[in-house]
C-alpha distance (Angstrom), angle and dihedral (degrees) to the residues before:
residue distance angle dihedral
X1 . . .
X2 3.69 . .
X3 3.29 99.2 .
X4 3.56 98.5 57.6
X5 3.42 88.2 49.6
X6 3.50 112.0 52.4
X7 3.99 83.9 36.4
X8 3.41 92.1 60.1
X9 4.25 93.4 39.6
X10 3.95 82.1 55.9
X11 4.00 91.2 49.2
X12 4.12 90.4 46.9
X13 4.11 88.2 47.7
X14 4.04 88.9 52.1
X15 3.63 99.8 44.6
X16 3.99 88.9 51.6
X17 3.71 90.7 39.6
X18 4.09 92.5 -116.6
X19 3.84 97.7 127.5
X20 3.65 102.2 93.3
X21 3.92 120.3 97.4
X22 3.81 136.6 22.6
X23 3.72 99.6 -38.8
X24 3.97 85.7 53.7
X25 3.29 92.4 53.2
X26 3.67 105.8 47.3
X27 4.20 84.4 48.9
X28 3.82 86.2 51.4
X29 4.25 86.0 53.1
X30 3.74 94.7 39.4
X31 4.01 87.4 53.7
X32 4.01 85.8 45.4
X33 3.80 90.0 57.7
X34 3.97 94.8 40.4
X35 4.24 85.2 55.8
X36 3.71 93.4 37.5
X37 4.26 86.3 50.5
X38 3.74 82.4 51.5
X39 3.46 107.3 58.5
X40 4.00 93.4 -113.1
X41 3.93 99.9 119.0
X42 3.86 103.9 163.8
X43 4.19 81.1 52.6
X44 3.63 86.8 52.5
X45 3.52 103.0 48.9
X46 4.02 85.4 49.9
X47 3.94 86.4 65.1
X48 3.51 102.6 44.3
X49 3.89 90.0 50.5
X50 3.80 81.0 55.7
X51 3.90 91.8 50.0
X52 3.60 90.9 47.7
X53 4.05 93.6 49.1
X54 3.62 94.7 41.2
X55 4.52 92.3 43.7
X56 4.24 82.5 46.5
X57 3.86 93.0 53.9
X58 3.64 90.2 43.4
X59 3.68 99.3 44.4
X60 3.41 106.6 -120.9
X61 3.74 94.8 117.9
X62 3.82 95.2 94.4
X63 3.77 91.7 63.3
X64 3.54 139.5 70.5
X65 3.43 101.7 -91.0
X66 3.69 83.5 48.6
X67 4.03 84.9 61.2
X68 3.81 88.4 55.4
X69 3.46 98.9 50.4
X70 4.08 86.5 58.8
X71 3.46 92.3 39.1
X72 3.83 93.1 65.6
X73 4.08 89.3 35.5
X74 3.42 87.9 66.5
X75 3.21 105.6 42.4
X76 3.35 88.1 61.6
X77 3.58 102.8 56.2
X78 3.62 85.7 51.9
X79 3.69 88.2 60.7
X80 3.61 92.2 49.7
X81 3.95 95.9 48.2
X82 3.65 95.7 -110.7
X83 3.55 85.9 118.0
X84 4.78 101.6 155.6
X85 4.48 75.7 60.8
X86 3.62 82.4 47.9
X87 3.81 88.3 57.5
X88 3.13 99.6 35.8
X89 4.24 93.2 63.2
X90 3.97 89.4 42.3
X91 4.09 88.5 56.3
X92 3.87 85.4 48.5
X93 4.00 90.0 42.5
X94 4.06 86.2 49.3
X95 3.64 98.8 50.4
X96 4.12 88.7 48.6
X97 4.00 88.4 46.9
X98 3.90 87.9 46.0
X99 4.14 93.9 56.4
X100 3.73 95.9 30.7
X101 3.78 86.1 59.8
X102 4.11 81.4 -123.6
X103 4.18 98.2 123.6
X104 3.67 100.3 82.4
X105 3.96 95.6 62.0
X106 3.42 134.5 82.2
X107 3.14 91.6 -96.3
X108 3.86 95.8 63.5
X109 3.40 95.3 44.7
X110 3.49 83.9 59.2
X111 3.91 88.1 63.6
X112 3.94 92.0 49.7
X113 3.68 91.6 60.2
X114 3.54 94.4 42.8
X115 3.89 90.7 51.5
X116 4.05 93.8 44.7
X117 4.05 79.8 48.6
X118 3.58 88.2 54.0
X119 3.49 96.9 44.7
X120 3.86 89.4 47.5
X121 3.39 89.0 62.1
X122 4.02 98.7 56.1
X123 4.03 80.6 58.2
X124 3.77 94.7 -101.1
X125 3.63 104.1 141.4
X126 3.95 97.3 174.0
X127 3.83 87.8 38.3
X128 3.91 86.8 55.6
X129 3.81 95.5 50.9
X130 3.61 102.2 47.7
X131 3.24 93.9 55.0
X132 3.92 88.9 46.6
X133 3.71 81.6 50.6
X134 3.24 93.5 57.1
X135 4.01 93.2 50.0
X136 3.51 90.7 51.9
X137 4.04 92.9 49.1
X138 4.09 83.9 54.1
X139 3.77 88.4 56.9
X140 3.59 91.9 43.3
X141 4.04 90.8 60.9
X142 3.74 94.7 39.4
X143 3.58 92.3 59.1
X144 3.99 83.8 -123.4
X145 4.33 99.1 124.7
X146 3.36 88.6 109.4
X147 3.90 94.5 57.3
X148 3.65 127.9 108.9
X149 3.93 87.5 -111.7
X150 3.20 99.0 46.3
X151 3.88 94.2 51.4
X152 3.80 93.4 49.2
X153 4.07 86.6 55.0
X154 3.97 91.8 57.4
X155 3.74 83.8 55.0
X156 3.80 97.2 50.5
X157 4.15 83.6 49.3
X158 3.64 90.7 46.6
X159 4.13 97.2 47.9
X160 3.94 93.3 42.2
X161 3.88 90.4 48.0
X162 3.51 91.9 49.6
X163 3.80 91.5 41.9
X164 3.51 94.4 53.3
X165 3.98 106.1 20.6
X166 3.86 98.9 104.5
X167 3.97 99.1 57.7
X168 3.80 130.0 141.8
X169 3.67 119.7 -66.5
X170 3.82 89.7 -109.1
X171 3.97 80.5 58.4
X172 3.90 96.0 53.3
X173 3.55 88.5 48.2
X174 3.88 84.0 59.8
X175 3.92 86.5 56.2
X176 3.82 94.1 48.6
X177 3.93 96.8 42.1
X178 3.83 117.5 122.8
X179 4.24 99.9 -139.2
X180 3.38 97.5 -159.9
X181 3.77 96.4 56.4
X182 4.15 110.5 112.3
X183 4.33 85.9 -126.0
X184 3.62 97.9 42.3
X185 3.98 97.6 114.4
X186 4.02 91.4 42.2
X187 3.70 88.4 47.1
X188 3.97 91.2 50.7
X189 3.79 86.6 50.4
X190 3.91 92.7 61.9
X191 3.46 93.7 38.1
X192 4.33 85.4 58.8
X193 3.74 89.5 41.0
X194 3.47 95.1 54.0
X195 4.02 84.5 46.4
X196 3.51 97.5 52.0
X197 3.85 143.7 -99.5
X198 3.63 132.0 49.3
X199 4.14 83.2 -120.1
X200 3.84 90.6 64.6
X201 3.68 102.7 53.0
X202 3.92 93.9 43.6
X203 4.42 77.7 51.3
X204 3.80 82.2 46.9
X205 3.90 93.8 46.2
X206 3.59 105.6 50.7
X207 4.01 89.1 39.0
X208 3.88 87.1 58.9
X209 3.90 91.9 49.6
X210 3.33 96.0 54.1
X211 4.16 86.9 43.5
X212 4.19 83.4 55.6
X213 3.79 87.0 56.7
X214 3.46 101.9 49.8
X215 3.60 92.0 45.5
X216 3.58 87.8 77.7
X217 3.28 99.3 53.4
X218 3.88 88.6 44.9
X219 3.91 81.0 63.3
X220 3.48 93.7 41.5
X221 3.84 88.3 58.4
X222 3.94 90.2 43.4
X223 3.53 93.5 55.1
X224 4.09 96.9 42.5
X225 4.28 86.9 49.9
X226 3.82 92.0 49.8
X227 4.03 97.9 45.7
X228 3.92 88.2 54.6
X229 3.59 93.1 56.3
């Protein structure tokens, strides 16, 4: 099968010292996909790390393909519930998107969704629909709202604010928080005091850190859309 025999086209390239460089790294990926296809995830994510190493010593990491080769790292993690590596390769994938001039395609609002998945996961509900914001925004300037993609990502927004749109009031305050503001963080703390436990407003906490972060990339993306106009 595949597996077998890009693994053992990766095993002839090491033994004669042939791995190194772009055509390593695009074996490495093809092998990810073969053990992703197979069910064999923790294999996978082993090969893509490889892809990734080899692509970064070669230098491909600042291009497109670059992006790709992230794209599919992190997706993986994801899978594997090691979702903060997760985000940390779809920050790296953004910041190649944003200079390659790849973020406003379908393609990168494929990422955004992805992330605000991602960041769904860790329990970060405002995290989550930034960045799903920010997807939809993408397909807004691409002309793309009418897509398939783009109408399965207003039903992710709709479920997860439905899902999660009743909350505490420390949680609404969440919603209504200005980031940027110097005493956001020690105003979230009140707001979770006044809500309750100790538990909620360290929840509250780390959810707004991770909001802070991905506020810059939300400008990031905000900038990038409104210089290719």
């Amino acid at each position: 099968g595949a597996v077998e025999a890009y693994g053992e086209a990766r095993r002839i390239r090491e033994v004669i010292g042939a791995l190194e460089g772009a055509a390593g790294a695009e074996l490495c990926h093809s092998l990810g996909n073969a053990r992703r296809e197979s069910g064999d995830l923790e294999e996978a994510l082993e090969a893509y790390e490889a892809s990734v190493r080899l692509a970064r010593a070669a230098g491909m990491m600042a291009t497109s393909r670059g992006a790709l080769l992230l794209s599919c790292l992190a997706q993986t993690r994801h899978l594997l519930g090691l979702l903060d590596e997760a985000l940390s390769a779809y920050a790296e994938e953004f910041r190649i998107r944003r200079r390659t001039g790849d973020l406003d395609t379908l393609e990168g609002a494929r990422m955004l969704r992805n992330m605000g998945s991602t960041i769904h996961g860790t329990g970060d509900v405002v995290g989550a629909l930034q960045a799903y914001d920010m997807a939809h925004r993408v397909h807004e300037h691409t002309g793309t709202t009418e897509s398939h993609d783009c109408k399965q990502l207003v039903h992710i927004i709709e479920v997860v604010k439905v899902k999660h749109g009743g909350g505490t009031r420390a949680g609404q305050e969440v919603q209504e928080l200005d980031l940027d503001h110097p005493s956001a963080i020690s105003d979230v703390s009140a707001a979770a005091a006044g809500g309750g436990t100790t538990e909620e407003g360290s929840v509250l906490l780390g959810r707004i850190k991770r909001a802070q972060r991905l506020r810059a990339l939300e400008r990031a993306c905000e900038a990038y859309l409104e210089g290719q106009q």
